[in-house]
C-alpha positions as CSV (number, residue, x, y, z in Angstrom):
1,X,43.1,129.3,69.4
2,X,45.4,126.5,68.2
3,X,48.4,127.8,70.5
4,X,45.3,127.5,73.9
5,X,44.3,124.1,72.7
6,X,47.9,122.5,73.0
7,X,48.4,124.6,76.1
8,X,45.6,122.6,78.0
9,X,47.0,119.6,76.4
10,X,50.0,119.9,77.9
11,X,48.2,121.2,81.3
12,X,46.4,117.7,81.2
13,X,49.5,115.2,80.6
14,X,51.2,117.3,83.2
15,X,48.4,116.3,85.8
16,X,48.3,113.2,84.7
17,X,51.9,112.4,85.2
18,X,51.9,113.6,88.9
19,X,49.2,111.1,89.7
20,X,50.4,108.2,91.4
21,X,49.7,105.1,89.4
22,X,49.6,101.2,91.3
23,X,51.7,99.2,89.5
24,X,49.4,97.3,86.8
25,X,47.0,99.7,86.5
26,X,44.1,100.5,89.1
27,X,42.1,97.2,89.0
28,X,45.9,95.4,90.3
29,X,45.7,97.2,93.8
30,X,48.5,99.2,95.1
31,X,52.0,98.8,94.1
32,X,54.8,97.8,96.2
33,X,58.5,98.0,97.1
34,X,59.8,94.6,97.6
35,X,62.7,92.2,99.1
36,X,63.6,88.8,98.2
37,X,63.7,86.1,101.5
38,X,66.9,84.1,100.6
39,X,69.6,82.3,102.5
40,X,73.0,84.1,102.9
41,X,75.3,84.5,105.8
42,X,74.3,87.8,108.1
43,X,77.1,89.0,110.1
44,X,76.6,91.5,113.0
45,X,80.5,93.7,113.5
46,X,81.6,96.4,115.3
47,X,83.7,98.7,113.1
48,X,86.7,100.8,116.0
49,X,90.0,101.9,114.4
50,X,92.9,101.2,116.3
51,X,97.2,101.2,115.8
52,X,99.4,98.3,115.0
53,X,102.0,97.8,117.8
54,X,104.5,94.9,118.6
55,X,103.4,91.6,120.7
56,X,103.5,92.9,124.8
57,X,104.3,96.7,124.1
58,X,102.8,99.6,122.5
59,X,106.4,101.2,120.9
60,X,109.2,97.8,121.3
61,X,110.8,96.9,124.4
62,X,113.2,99.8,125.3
63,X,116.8,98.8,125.5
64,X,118.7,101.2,128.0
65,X,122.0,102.2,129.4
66,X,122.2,101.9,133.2
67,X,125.9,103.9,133.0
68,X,127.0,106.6,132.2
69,X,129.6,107.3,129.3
70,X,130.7,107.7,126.1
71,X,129.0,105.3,123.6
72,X,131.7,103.6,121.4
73,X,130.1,101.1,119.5
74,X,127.0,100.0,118.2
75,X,126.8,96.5,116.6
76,X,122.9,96.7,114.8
77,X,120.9,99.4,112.8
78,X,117.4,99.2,111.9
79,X,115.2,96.7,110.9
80,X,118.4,94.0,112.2
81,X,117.5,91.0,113.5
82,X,118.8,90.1,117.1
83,X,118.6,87.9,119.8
84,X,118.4,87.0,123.4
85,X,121.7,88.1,124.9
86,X,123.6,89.3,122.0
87,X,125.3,92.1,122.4
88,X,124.0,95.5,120.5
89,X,125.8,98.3,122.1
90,X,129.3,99.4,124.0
91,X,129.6,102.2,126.5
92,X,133.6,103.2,127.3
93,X,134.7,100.8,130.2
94,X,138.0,102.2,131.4
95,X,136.3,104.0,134.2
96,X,134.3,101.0,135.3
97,X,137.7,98.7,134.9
98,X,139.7,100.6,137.2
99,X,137.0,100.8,139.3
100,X,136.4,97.0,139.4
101,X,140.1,96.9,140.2
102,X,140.3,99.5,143.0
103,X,137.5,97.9,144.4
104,X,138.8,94.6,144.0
105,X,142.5,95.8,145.3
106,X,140.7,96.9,148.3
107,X,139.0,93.6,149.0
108,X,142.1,92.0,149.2
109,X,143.8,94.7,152.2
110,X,140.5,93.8,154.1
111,X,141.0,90.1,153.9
112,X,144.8,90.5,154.9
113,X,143.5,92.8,157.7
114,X,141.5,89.5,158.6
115,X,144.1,87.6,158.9
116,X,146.3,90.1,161.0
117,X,143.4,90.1,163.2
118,X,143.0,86.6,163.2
119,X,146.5,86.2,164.1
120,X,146.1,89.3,167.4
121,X,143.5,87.2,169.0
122,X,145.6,83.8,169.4
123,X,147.9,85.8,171.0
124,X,145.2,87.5,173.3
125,X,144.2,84.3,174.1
126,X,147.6,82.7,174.7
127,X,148.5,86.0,177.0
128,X,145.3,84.9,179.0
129,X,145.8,81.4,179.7
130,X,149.2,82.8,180.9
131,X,147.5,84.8,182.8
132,X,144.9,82.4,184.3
133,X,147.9,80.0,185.2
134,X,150.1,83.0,187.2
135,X,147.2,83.7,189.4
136,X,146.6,80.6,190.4
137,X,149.7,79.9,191.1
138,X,150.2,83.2,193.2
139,X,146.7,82.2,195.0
140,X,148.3,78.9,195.9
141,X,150.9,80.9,197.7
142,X,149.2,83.8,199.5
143,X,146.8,80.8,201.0
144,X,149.9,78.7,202.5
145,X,151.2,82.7,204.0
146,X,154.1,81.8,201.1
147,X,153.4,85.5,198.9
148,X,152.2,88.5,199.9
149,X,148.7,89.4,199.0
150,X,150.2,92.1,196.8
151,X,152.0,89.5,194.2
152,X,147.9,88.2,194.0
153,X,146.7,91.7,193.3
154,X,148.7,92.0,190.4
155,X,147.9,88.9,189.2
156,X,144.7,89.5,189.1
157,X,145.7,93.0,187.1
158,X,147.2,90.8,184.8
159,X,144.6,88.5,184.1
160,X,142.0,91.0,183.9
161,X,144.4,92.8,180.9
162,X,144.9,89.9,179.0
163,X,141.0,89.4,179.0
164,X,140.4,92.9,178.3
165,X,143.0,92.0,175.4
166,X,141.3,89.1,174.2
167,X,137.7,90.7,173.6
168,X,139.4,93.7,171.8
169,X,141.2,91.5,169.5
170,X,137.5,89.5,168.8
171,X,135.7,93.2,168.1
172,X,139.0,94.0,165.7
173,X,138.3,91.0,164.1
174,X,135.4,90.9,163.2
175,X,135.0,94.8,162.1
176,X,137.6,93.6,159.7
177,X,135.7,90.7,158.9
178,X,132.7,93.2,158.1
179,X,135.4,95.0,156.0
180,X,136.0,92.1,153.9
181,X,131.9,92.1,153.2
182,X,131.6,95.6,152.3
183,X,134.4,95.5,150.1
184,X,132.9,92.2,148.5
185,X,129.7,94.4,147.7
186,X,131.9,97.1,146.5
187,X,133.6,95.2,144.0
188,X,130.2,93.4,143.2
189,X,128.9,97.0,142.1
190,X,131.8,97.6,140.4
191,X,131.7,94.6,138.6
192,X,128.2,94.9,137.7
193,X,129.0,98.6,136.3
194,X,131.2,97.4,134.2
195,X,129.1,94.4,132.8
196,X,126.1,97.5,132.3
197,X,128.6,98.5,129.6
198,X,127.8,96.2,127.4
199,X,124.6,96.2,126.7
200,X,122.3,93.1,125.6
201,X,119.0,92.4,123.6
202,X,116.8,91.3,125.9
203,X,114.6,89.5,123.8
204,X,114.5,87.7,120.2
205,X,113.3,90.6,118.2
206,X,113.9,93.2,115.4
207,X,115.4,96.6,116.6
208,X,112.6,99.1,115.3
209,X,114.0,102.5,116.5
210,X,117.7,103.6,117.3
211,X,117.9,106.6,120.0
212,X,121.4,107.3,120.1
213,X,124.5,107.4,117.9
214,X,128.3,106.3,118.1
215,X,130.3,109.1,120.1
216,X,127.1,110.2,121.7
217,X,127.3,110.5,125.8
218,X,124.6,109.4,127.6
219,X,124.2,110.2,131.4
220,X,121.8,107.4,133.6
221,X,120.5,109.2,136.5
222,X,117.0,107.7,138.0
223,X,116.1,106.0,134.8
224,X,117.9,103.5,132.3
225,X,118.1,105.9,128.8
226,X,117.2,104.2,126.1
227,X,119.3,103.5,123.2
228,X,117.3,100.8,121.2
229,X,113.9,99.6,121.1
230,X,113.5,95.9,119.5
231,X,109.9,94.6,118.7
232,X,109.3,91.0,119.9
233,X,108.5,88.7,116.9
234,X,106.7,90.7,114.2
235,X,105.2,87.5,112.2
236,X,102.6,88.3,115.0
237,X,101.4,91.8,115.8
238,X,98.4,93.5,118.1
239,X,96.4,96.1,117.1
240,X,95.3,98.1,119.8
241,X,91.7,99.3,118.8
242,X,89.3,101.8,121.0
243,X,85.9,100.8,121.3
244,X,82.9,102.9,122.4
245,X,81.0,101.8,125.5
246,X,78.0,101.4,123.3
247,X,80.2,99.0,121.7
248,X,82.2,97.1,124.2
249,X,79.4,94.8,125.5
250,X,79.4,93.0,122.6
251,X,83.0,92.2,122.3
252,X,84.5,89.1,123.3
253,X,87.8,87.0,123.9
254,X,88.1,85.2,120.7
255,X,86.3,86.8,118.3
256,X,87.2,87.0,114.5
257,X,88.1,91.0,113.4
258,X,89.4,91.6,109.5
259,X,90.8,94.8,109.5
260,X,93.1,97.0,106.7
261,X,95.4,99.2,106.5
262,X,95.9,102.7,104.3
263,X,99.7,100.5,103.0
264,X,97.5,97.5,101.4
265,X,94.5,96.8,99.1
266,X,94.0,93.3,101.4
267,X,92.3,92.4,104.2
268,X,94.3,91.2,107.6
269,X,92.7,88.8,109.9
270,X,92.8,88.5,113.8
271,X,90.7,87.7,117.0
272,X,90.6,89.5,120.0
273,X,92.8,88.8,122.7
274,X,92.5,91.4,125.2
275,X,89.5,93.6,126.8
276,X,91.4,95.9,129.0
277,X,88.7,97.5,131.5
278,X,91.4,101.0,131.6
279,X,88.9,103.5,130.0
280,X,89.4,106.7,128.0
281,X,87.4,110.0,127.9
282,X,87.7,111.9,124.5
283,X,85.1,114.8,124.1
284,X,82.7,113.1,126.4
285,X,83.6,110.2,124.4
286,X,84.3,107.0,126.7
287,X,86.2,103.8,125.0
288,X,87.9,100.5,126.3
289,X,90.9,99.3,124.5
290,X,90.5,96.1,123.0
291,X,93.5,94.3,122.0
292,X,93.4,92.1,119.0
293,X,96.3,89.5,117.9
294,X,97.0,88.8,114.2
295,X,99.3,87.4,112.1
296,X,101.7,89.3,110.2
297,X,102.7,87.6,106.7
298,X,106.0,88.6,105.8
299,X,105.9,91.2,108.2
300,X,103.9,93.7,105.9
301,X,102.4,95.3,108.7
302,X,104.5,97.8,110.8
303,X,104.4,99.3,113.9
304,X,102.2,102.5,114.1
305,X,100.1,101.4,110.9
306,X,96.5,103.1,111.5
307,X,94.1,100.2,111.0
308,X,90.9,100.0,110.4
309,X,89.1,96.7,112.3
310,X,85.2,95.1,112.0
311,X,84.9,92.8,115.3
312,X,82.7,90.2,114.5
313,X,80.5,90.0,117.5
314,X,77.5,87.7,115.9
315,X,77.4,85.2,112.5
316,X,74.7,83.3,111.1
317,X,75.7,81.3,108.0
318,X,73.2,79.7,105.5
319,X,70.2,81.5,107.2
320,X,67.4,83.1,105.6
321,X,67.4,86.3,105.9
322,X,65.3,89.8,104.4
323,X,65.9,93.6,104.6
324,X,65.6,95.0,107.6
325,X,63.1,97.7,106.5
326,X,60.3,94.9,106.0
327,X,60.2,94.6,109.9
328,X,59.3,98.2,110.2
329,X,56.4,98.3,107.4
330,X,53.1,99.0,108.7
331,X,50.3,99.1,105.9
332,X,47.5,102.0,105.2
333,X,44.4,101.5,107.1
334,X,42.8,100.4,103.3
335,X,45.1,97.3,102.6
336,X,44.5,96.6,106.5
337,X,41.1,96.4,106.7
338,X,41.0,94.0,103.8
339,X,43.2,91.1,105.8
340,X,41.3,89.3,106.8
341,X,41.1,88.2,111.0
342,X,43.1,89.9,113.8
343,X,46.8,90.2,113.4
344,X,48.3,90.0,116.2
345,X,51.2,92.2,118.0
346,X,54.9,91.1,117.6
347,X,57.6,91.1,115.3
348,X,56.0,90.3,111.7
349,X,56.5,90.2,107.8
350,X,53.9,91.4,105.6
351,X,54.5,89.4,102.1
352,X,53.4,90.5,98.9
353,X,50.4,88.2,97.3
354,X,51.1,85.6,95.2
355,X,47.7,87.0,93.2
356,X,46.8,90.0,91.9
357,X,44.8,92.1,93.9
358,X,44.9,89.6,96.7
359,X,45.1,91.5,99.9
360,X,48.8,91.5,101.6
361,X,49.9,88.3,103.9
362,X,51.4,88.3,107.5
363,X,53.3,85.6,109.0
364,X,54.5,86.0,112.6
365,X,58.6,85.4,112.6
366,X,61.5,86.2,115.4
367,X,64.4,88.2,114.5
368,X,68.0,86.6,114.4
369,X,71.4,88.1,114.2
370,X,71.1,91.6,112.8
371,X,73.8,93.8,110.6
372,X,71.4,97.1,110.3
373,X,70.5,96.0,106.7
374,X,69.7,92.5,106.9
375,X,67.7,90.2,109.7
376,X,68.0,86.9,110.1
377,X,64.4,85.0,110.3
378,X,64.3,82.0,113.1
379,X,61.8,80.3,114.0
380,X,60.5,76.7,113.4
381,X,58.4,77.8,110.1
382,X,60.5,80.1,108.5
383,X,61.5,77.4,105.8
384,X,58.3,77.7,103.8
385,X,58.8,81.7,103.2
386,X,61.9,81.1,101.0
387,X,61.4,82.4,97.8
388,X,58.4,84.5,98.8
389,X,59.0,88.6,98.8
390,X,58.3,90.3,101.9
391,X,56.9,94.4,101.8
392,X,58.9,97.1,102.7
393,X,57.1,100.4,101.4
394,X,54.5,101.5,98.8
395,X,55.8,102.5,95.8
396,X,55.9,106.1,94.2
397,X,57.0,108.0,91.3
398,X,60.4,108.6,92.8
399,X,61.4,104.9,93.7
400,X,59.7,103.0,90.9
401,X,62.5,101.4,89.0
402,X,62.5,101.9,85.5
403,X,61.0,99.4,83.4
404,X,60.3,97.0,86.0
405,X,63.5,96.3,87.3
406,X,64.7,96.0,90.4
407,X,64.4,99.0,92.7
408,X,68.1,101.0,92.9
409,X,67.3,102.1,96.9
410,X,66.7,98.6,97.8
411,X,70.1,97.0,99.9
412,X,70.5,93.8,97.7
413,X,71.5,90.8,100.4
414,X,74.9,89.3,99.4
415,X,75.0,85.9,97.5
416,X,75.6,82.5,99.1
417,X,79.5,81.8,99.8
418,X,80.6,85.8,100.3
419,X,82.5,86.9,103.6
420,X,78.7,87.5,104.7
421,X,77.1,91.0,105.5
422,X,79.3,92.6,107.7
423,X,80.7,96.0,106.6
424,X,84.4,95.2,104.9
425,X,86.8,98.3,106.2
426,X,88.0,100.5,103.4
427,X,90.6,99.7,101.2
């Protein structure tokens, strides 16, 4: 008999403990779950990941051999600093030299054929006049009956050869006047294949990758093989990040991104420079890239570093703000029926009463900037609900806090003078 009596004893605190108690007991009205309206900064961000890459380039600016040879020399290595016009590499010139000479041997026949040719026409032209004077001379003569017409005949033979002399001398001349042109270009290509031995940075920079080696052959055909790539200024890098199309009509030119990398436990700062309109399809996937510009402090950051960016697309600082979830509270049909008047449709805060068993309060407010967890409350009359705590859910056995504090599922809204509400990347 004992053993049933503290069966049903335990049977009846059982049942009572599943009941669902309002917080203060029954004659307090329902309880509720709860968050504070305070002023903070709210920060709306788009998290993308992206890869950091030199200024203008995705991989450095490719330095390549336009000849082909035997590479001799090499003057840098990795991570060396270089600059515009210095010389980084050496390809074997004694092909290219003799070239150059040969070319530049030829050149100089062609302008001595010139002056050969010159030197044919003055006396093409000299054998004309000669033969201009004799006929008229001779024409003087058959007309006074003092030479046959046959001495005028041959006369005019002559003069017409000496004509015929004088243009062939002009064309000789000047297809050894073209000569001398074509052998100018010659030796202009061979000069400049010999000046592609040596090969130049391009730009101020750091060489990030090396291609080739010393004693190495390299063989130019349609394209310029690279031997060196050199990243342009690294105290600023991009980081090229993909953004999803749901995404990309919020970002623009300008904004503020903070982004990390796997290397660090800091956060990197930027704004976005770029918003290329070149889309990519992964898995039905479709981003833009979005190029962002940042500085690189003691050039920490590398090429090829994954990174991981929030784009600040909206801020409000000093703003009061509440938990999102208070806009989407709707109360039972009980605690509704005791408000009194209509409420009206629209965006509203229910607020818990400043009296026990008062009935719940509305006040009409417009939403602000937005980061998912927090809203930001505008409006001309928002001023007077600082301090107050607006609804967000009825409380139950599983999210009453302990002891009457604060309730663990709640998102807390971050304290005055933080980096705001957006979500800092991963360290």
């Amino acid at each position: 008999m004992k053993r049933i009596l503290v069966m049903l004893a335990l049977a009846a605190l059982v049942a009572g403990c599943g009941k669902e108690l309002p917080v203060g007991g029954a004659k307090k009205g329902p309880g509720y779950r709860v968050a504070p309206i305070s002023r903070t900064d709210v920060v709306r961000s788009v998290s993308a990941t992206g890869k950091v890459t030199p200024r203008n380039t995705s991989s450095g600016i490719p330095v390549g051999a336009q000849v082909n040879g035997k590479l001799i020399k090499l003057y840098v290595d990795y991570n060396d600093t270089v600059t515009n016009g210095q010389v980084v590499a050496l390809i074997d010139p004694q092909v290219y030299d003799a070239n150059y000479k040969s070319a530049v041997a030829q050149l100089h026949v062609n302008e001595a054929n010139v002056a050969v040719r010159t030197a044919a026409v003055h006396a093409a032209r000299a054998e004309l006049v000669l033969a201009q004077k004799t006929f008229a001379r001779k024409k003087a003569l058959v007309e006074k009956n003092m030479a046959p017409v046959a001495e005028l005949d041959s006369a005019q033979e002559a003069l017409d050869r000496a004509q015929a002399g004088v243009e062939s001398a002009e064309a000789n001349l000047t297809s050894a006047r073209a000569s001398v042109e074509q052998s100018q270009a010659a030796a202009s290509k061979a000069r400049a294949d010999l000046d592609y031995c040596t090969i130049v940075s391009p730009v101020d920079g750091i060489v990030i990758d090396r291609k080739v080696e010393e004693g190495e052959t390299v063989v130019s055909s349609m394209n310029a093989v690279p031997v060196l790539s050199i990243a342009e200024d690294l105290d600023t890098v991009w980081v090229a990040a993909d953004v999803p199309e749901a995404d990309i009509g919020g970002i623009q030119v300008g904004q503020r991104v903070s982004f990390t990398v796997d290397a660090y436990r800091r956060t990197f700062t930027g704004t976005v420079k770029q918003i290329r309109k070149a889309s990519t399809e992964t898995n039905n996937v479709v981003t833009f890239p979005v190029i962002v510009e940042a500085d690189n402090p003691g050039q920490m950051l590398f090429p090829g570093m994954t990174a991981t960016l929030a784009i600040e697309t909206a801020r409000a600082e000093d703003v009061l703000a509440v938990a999102a979830a208070a806009f989407r509270f709707r109360p039972k049909d009980e605690d509704r029926a005791r408000v009194a008047g209509e409420v009206p449709r629209g965006p509203k805060l229910w607020l818990k009463p400043l009296a026990e068993g008062a009935p719940l309060e509305w006040v009409q407010v417009s939403e602000g900037v937005s980061d998912d967890s927090f809203i930001e409350l505008a409006g001309a009359d928002v001023a007077a609900l600082e301090g107050r705590e607006a609804v967000v859910g009825y409380e139950t056995a599983t999210t009453k806090a302990a002891d009457g504090k604060a309730n663990p599922f709640m998102p807390r809204p971050p304290q005055r003078g933080t980096k705001g509400t957006a979500p800092e990347p991963k360290k």
